[in-house]
C-alpha positions as CSV (number, residue, x, y, z in Angstrom):
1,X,-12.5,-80.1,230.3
2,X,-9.2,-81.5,231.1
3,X,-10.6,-85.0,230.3
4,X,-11.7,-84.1,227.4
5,X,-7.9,-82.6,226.6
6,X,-6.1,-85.5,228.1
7,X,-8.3,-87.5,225.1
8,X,-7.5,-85.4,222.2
9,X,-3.7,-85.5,222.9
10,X,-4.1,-89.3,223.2
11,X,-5.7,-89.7,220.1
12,X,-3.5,-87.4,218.2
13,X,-0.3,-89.4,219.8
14,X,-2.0,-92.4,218.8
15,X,-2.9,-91.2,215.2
16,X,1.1,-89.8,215.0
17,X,2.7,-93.0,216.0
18,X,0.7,-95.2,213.3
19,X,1.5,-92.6,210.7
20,X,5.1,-92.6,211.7
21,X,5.0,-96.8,211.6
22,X,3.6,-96.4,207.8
23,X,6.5,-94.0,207.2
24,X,9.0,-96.1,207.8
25,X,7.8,-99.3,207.0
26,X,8.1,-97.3,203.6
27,X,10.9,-96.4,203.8
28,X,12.4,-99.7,205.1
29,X,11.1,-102.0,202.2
30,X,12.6,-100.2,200.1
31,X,15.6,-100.1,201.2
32,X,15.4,-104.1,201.5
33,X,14.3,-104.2,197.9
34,X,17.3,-101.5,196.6
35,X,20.1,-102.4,198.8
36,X,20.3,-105.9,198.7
37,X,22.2,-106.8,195.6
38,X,23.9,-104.9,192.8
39,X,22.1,-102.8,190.4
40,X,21.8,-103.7,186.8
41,X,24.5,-102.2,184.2
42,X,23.3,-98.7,183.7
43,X,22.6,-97.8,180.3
44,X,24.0,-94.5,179.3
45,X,28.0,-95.4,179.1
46,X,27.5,-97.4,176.6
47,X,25.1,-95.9,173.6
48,X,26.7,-94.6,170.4
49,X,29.8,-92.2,171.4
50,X,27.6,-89.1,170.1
51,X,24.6,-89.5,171.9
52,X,26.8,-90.1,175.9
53,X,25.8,-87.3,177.7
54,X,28.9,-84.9,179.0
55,X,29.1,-84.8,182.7
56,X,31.3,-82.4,184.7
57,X,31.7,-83.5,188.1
58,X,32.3,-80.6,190.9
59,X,34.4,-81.8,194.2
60,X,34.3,-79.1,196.9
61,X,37.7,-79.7,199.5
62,X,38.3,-78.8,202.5
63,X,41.0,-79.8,204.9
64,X,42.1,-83.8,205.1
65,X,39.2,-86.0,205.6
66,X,39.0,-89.8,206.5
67,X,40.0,-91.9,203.2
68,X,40.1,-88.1,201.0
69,X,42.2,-89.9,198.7
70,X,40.4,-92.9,197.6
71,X,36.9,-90.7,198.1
72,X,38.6,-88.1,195.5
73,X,39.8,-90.9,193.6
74,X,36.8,-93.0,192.5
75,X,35.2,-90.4,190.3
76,X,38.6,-91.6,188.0
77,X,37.5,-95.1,188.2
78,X,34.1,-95.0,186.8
79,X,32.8,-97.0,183.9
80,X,31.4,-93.8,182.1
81,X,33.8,-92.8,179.0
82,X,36.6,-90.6,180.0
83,X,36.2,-88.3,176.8
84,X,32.4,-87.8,178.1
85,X,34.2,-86.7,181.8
86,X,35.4,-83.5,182.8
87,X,36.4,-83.6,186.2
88,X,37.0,-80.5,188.8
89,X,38.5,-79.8,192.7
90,X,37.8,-77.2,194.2
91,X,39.6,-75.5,197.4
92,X,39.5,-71.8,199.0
93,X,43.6,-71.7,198.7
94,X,46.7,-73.5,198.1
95,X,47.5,-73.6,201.7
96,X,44.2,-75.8,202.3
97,X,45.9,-79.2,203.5
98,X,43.6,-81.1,200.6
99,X,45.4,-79.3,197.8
100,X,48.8,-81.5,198.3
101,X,46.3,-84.6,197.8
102,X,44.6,-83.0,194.4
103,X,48.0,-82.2,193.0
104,X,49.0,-85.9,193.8
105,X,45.7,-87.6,192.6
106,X,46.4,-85.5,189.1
107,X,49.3,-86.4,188.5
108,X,48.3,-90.6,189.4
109,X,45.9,-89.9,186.9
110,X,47.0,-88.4,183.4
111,X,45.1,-88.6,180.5
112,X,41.6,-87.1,181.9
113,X,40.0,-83.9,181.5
114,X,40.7,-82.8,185.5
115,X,41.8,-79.5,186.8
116,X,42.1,-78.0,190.3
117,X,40.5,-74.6,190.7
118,X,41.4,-72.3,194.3
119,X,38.9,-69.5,195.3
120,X,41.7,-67.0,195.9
121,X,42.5,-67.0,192.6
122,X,39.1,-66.6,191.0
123,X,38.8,-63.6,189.0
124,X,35.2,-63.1,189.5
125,X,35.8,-62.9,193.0
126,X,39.5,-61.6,193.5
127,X,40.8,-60.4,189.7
128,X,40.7,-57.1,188.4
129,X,37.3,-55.5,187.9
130,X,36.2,-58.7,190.2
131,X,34.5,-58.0,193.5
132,X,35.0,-60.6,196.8
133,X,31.3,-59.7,197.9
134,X,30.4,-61.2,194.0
135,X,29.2,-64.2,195.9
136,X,27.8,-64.6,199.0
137,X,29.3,-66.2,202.4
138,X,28.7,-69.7,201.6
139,X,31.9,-71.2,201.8
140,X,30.9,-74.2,199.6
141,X,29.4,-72.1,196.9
142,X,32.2,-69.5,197.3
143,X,34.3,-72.7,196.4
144,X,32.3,-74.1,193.7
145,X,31.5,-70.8,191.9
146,X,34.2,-70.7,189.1
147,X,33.8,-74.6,188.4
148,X,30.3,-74.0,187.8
149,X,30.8,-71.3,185.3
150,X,33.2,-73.2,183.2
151,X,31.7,-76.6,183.1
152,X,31.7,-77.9,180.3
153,X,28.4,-79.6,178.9
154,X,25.3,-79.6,180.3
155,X,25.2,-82.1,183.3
156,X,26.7,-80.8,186.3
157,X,27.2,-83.3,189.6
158,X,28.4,-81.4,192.4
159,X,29.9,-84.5,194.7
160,X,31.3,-83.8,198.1
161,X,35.3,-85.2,198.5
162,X,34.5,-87.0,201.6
163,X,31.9,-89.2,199.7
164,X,32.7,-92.8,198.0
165,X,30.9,-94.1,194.9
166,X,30.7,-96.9,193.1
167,X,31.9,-97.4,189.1
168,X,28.8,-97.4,187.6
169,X,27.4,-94.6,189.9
170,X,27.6,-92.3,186.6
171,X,25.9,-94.3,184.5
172,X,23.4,-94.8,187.0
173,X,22.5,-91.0,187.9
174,X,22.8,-90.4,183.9
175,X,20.0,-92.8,183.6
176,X,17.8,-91.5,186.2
177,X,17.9,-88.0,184.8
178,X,17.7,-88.7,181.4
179,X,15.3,-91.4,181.5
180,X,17.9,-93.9,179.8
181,X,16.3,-98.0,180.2
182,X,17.5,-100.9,178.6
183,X,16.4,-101.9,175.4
184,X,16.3,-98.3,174.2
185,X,13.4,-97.1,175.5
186,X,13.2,-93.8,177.5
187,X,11.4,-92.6,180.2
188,X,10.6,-89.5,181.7
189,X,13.2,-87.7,182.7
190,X,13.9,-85.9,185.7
191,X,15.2,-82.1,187.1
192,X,17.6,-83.5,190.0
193,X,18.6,-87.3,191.1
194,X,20.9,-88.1,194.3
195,X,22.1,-90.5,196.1
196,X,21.1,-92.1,199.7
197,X,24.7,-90.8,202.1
198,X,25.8,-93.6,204.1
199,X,28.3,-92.8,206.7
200,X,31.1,-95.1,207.9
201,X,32.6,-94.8,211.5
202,X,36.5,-95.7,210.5
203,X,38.0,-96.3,213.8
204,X,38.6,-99.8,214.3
205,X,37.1,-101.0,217.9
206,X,38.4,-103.8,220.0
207,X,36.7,-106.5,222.6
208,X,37.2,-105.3,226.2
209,X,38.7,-108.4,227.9
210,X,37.6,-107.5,231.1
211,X,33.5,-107.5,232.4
212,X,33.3,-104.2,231.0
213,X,32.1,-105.8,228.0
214,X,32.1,-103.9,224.8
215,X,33.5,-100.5,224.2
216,X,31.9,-97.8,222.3
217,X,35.0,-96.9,220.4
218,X,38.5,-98.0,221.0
219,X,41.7,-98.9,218.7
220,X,43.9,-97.1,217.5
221,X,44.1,-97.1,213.5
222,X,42.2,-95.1,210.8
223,X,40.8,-97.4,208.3
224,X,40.3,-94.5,206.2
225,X,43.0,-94.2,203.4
226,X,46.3,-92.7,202.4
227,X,45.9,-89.6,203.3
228,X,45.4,-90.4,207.1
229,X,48.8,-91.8,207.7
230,X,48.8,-90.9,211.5
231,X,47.0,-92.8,213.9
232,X,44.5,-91.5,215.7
233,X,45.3,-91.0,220.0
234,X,42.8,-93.4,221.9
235,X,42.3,-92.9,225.4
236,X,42.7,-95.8,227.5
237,X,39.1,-95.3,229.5
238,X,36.0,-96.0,228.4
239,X,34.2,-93.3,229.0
240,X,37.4,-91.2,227.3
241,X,37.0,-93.1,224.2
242,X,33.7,-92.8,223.9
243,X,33.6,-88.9,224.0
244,X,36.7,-88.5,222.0
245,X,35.7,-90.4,218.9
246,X,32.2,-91.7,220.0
247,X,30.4,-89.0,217.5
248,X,31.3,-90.8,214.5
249,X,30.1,-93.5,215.6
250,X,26.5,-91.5,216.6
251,X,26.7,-90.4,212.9
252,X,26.9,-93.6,211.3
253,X,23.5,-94.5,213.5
254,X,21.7,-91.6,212.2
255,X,22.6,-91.6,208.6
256,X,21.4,-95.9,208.3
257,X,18.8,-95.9,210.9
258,X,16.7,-92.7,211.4
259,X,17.7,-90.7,208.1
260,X,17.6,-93.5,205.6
261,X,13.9,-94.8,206.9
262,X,12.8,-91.1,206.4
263,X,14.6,-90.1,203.4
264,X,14.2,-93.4,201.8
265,X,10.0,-92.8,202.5
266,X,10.0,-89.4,201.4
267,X,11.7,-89.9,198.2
268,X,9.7,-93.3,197.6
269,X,6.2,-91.5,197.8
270,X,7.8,-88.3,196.2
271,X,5.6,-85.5,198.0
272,X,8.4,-82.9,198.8
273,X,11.7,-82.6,197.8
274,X,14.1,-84.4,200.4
275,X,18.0,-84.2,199.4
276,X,21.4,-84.4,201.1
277,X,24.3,-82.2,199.0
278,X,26.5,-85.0,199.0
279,X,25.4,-86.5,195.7
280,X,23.2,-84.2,193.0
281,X,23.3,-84.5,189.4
282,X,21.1,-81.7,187.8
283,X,21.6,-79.5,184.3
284,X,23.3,-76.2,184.0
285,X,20.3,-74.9,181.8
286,X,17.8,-75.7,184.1
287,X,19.3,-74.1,187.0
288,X,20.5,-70.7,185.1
289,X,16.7,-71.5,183.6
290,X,14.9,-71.3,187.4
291,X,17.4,-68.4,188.8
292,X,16.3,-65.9,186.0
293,X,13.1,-64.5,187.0
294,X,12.6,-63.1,183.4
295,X,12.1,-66.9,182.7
296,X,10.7,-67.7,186.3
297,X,7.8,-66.2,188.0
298,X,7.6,-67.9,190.9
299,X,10.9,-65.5,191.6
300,X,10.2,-62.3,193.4
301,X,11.0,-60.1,195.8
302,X,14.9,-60.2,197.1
303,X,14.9,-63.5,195.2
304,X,14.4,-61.8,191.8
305,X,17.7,-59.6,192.8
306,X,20.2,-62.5,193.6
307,X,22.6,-63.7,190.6
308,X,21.8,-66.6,187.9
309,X,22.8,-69.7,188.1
310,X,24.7,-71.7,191.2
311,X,26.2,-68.3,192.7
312,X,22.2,-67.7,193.7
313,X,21.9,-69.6,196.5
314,X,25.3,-68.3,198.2
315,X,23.5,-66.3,200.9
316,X,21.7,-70.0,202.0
317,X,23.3,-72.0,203.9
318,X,21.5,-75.1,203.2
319,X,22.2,-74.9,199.5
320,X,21.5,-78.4,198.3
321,X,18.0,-78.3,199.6
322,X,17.4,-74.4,198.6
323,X,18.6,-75.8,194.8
324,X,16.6,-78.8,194.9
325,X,13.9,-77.0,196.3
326,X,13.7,-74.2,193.4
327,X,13.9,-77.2,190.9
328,X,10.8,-78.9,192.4
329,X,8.8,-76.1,192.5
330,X,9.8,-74.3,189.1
331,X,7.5,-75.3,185.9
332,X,10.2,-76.9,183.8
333,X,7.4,-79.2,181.0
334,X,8.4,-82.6,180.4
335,X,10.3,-83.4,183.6
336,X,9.8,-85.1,186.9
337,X,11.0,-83.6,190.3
338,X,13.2,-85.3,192.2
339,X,14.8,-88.9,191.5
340,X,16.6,-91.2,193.8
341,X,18.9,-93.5,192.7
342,X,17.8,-96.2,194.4
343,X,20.7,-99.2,194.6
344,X,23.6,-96.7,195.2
345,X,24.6,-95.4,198.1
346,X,27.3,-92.4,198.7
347,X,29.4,-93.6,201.4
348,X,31.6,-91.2,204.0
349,X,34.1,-92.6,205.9
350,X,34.7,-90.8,209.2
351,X,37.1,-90.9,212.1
352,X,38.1,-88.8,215.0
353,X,34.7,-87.1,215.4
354,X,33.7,-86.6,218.6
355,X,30.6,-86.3,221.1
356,X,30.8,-82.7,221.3
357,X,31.4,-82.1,217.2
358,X,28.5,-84.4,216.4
359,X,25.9,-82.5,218.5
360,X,27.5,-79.3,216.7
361,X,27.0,-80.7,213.5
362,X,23.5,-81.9,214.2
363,X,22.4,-78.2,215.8
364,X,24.4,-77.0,212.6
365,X,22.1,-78.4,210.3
366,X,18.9,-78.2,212.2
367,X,19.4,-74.6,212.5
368,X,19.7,-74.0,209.1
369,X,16.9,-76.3,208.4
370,X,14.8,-74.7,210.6
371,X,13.9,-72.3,208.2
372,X,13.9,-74.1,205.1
373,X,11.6,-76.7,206.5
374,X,9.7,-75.0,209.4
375,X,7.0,-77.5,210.1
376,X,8.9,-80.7,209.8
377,X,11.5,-79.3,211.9
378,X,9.1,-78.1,214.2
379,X,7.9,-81.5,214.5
380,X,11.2,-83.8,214.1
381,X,11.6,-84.2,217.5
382,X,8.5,-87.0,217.3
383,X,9.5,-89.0,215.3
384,X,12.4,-89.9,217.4
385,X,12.1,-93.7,219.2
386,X,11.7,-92.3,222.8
387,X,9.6,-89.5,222.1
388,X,6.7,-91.2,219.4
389,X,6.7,-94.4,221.7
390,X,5.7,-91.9,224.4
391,X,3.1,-89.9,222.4
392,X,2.0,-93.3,221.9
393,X,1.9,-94.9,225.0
394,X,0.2,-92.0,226.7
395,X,-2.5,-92.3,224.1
396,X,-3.3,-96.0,224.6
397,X,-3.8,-95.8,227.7
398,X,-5.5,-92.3,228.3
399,X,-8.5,-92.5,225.4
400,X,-11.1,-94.5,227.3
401,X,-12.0,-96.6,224.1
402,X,-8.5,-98.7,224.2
403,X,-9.6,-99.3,228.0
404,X,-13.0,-100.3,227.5
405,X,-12.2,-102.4,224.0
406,X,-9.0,-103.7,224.6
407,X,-8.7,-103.9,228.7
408,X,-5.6,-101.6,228.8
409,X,-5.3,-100.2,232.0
410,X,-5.3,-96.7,232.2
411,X,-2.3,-96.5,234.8
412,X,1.3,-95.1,234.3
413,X,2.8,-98.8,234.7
414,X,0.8,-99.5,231.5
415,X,1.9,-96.3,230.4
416,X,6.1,-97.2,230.9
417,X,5.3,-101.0,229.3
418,X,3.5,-100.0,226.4
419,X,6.5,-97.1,226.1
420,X,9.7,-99.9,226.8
421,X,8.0,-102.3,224.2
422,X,7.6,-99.8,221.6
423,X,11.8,-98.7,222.1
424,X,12.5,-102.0,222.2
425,X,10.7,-102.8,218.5
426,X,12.2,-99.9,217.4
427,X,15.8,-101.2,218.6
428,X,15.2,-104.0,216.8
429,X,14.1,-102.7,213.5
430,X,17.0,-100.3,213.2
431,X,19.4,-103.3,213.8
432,X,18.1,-105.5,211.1
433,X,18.4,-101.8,208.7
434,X,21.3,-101.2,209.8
435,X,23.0,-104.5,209.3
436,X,21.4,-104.4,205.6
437,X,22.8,-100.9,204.8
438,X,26.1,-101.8,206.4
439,X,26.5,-105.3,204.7
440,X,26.7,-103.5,201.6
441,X,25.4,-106.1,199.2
442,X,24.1,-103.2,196.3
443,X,28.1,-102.2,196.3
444,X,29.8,-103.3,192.9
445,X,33.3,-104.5,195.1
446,X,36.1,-104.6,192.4
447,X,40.2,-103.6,193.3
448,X,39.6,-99.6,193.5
449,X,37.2,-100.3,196.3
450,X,38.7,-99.3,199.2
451,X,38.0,-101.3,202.9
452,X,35.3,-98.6,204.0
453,X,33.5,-99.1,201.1
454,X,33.4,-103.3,200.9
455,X,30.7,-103.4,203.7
456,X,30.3,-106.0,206.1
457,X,29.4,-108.9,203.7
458,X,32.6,-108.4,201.4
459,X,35.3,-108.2,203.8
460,X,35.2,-104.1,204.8
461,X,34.1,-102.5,207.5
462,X,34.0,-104.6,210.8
463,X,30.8,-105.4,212.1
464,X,29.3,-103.9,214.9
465,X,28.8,-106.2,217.4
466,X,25.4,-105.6,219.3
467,X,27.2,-104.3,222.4
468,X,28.9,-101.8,221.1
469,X,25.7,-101.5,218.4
470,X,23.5,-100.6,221.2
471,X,25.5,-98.3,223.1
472,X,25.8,-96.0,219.9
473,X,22.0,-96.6,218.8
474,X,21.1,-95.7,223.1
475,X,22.9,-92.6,222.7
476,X,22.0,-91.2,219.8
477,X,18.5,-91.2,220.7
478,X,19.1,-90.2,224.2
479,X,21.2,-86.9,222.7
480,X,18.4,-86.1,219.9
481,X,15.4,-84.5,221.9
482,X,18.4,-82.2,223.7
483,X,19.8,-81.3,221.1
484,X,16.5,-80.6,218.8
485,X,15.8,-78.2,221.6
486,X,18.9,-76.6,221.4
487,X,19.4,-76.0,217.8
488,X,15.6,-74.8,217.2
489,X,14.8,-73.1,220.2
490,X,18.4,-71.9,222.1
491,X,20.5,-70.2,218.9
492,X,20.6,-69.1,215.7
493,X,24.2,-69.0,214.8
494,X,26.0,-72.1,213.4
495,X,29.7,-72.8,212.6
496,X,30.5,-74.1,209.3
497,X,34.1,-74.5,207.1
498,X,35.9,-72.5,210.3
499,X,33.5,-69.8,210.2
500,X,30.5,-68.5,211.9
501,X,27.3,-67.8,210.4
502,X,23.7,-66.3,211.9
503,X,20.8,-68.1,210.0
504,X,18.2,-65.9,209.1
505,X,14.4,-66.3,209.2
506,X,14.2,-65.6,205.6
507,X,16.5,-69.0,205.3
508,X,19.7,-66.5,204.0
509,X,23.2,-66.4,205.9
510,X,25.0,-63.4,207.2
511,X,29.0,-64.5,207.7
512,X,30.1,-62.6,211.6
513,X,33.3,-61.2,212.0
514,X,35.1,-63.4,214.0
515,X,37.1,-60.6,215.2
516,X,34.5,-58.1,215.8
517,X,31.5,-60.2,215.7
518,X,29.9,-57.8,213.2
519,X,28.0,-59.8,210.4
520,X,29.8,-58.6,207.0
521,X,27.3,-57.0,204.4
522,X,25.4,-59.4,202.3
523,X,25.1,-59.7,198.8
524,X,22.7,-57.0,197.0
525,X,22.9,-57.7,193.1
526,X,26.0,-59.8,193.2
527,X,27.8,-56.7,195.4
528,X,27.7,-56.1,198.8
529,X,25.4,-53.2,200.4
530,X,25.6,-51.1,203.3
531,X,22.6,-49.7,203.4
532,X,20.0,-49.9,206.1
533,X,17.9,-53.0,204.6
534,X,21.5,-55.0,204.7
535,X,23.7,-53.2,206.8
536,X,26.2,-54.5,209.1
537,X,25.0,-54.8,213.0
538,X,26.4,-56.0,216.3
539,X,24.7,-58.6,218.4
540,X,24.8,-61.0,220.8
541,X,26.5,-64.8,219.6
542,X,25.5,-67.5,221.1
């Protein structure tokens, strides 16, 4: 009996490390074939004036970010008509330390149709006959609420300030969802297109002159932008600098080694929807369209009670995915799901992030995944390096056909050396994506492109020299089995935008007190609701 076991677990590792192989190897030819040179002209900036589609583009702020400046400032520098742009930041108040840098970045940039809109002056939400609990706790939503209801035209892209695009990013996502080609033709268009997030560790590192070889992090400059004009404090010992500002550099291993082979699949074979909120282009219509369940059936339940339009996904915390989710699954004829903009990438420059603030953004977002996306959470752990080469490893050499086929011993020396080949493989592989993402050869370099954003080939970012490379890459996968456990089995609360959040097995938020701990009443037909079935109650945060 425990034989037989033993072979059914080696068989399914076996079966779940060659599925995970074909995965990626999706996923990493096309990133090969879409990120190593510049994308054609898009299309859609230049038709006749009267057929170029208006846009409004939505930038949520919070607080001073790596580079916020130049992030903020390259939707202004697209090659998309001005007259077809209307262009708004959003903050929660005037006091946010972001505003200072809108207010400047309008007044550098005259002429377009920009505005800045703050939360605390929202009508809707703090005017007379206005109600705070209108919309939910989401902070972003909160914040994007009033920009959504007075866009203008029909395109909305909701872009996150700490995100970099390229000029012709515009045309580009126009394309995809309208279905714009050369030549004229069309093709089908779709609901929702986004962008693959790249993330940029902006703290400049240093050779160690001493047998200590490479540090993880060291220096002592943001390469970030303007708005980060003092440097960052770098202790002087390794293992200081390497917790202090080491998470930004286990960030920018995630996002181009794990996530992009995954997301890149996914979105390559197209079987479910897989989206990061920093980049979505989608239409106003189609949203107000899917979150009015006299137009929607698939609606029911609490669902058919929430408001239309953006403001109905403000009790979720993972909104981009809950929006991008609705849109797949509503029946909206004569439109494809989900488009990736292949060529393009949305790049974040980060600095100053530590160990400890990665692992509590990672358990952040995991938690809120985890009911979102039960079953590939459930399973995310294996498809890690260390864990899938072990699922593997234990199969090979436990199902009795590899040993009487192939000769591999059935011992746990086999087990370690089929297990330290596989990691290795996979070391390498991530290296040679990583360098490609990185070398930013699909990046249309002109003078508004800041350093961050040049990429290793064009004179940016610094490369990262395999020492230092490894380190990072050895980290990051030693931390993710930990912290998977943590965030799907240990918790249920996540901080977010300065405030605390318990994620709810029916994927909503409830926003806790941070005074009282008491979770504040949700939102019940756009007001909030003390009675039982939403009432506030005290519990235990973890």
């Amino acid at each position: 009996m425990f034989s037989s076991a033993v072979e059914v677990l080696g068989c399914a590792g076996v079966i779940w490390g060659f599925f995970i192989v074909l995965v990626q190897g999706i996923g990493i030819y096309k990133i090969f074939r879409s990120y190593s040179s510049v994308p054609p002209d898009p299309v859609s900036p230049y038709l006749p004036e009267d057929e170029v589609p208006h846009v409004t583009i939505i930038r949520p702020a919070k607080g001073l970010e790596p580079g916020l400046y130049e992030c903020l400032a390259s939707v202004f520098h697209q090659s998309y008509p001005k007259d077809k742009l209307t262009i708004y930041f959003c903050v929660s108040s005037k006091q946010d330390a972001a505003y200072s840098v809108i207010r400047q970045l309008l007044d550098d940039h005259p002429g377009f149709d920009a505005k800045v809109f703050v939360e605390t002056e929202d009508p809707y939400l703090h005017g007379e006959g206005g109600h705070v609990n209108n919309v939910g706790p989401n902070p972003k939503i909160r914040n994007l609420s009033r920009a959504y209801r007075e866009a203008k035209g029909d395109i909305i892209w909701p872009l996150d300030s700490n995100v970099w695009i390229a000029r012709d990013v515009a045309g580009r996502m126009v394309d995809k969802l309208c279905g714009y080609r050369p030549g004229g033709r069309r093709v089908k268009p779709f609901k929702f297109v986004h962008q693959l997030p790249l993330v940029v560790d902006t703290v400049t590192s240093m050779s160690s002159s001493n047998s200590e070889g490479q540090t993880l992090l060291s220096g002592s400059s943001i390469t970030g932008g303007s708005d980060a004009g003092s440097d960052v404090h770098v202790p002087s010992s390794i293992w200081s600098r390497s917790l202090a500002h080491g998470g930004g550099r286990l960030e920018e291993m995630f996002m181009a080694t794990t996530h992009a082979k995954f997301y890149g699949a996914i979105n390559a074979v197209g079987i479910a929807p897989c989206i990061v909120g920093k980049s979505n282009m989608f239409r106003k219509s189609h949203l107000d369209q899917v979150t009015d369940p006299a137009q929607n059936p698939i609606l029911t339940g609490r669902a058919a009670t929430l408001p239309k339009g953006l403001d109905h996904f403000s009790l979720f915390m993972c909104e981009d995915h809950v929006i991008g989710d609705l849109l797949w699954r509503s029946h909206l004829p004569g439109y494809a799901n989900h488009g990736l903009v292949w060529g393009d990438l949305a790049i974040q420059p980060m600095a100053g992030m530590s160990v400890p603030a990665y692992i509590a953004r990672r358990v952040r977002w995991l938690r809120a995944r985890k009911w979102t996306v039960l079953y590939p959470t459930l399973v995310e752990h294996a498809v890690e390096s260390l864990v899938c080469c072990f699922y593997v490893s234990f199969g090979l050499t436990s199902v009795p056909w590899f040993h009487q086929t192939l000769g591999i011993p059935q011992t746990w020396k086999a087990l370690w050396y089929f297990w330290l080949t596989g990691v290795t493989t996979w070391m390498i592989v991530d290296r040679i994506v990583f360098k490609r993402l990185h070398a930013g050869q699909s990046i249309h370099v002109d003078e508004h492109t800041p350093l961050f954003a040049r990429g290793t080939s064009r004179g940016g970012a610094e490369k990262r020299r395999f020492g230092e490379w490894l380190l990072a890459w050895l980290g990051r996968e030693v931390l993710a089995l930990p912290i998977w456990t943590w965030a799907v089995f240990l918790g249920t609360t996540v901080n977010w935008r300065g405030k605390r959040f318990r994620v709810r097995s029916d994927m909503t938020v409830v926003a806790i007190d941070p005074e009282d701990e008491e979770e504040t009443p949700i939102l019940q037909n756009g007001y909030g609701s003390n009675r039982t079935s939403t009432s506030s109650t005290r519990g235990k945060i973890d």
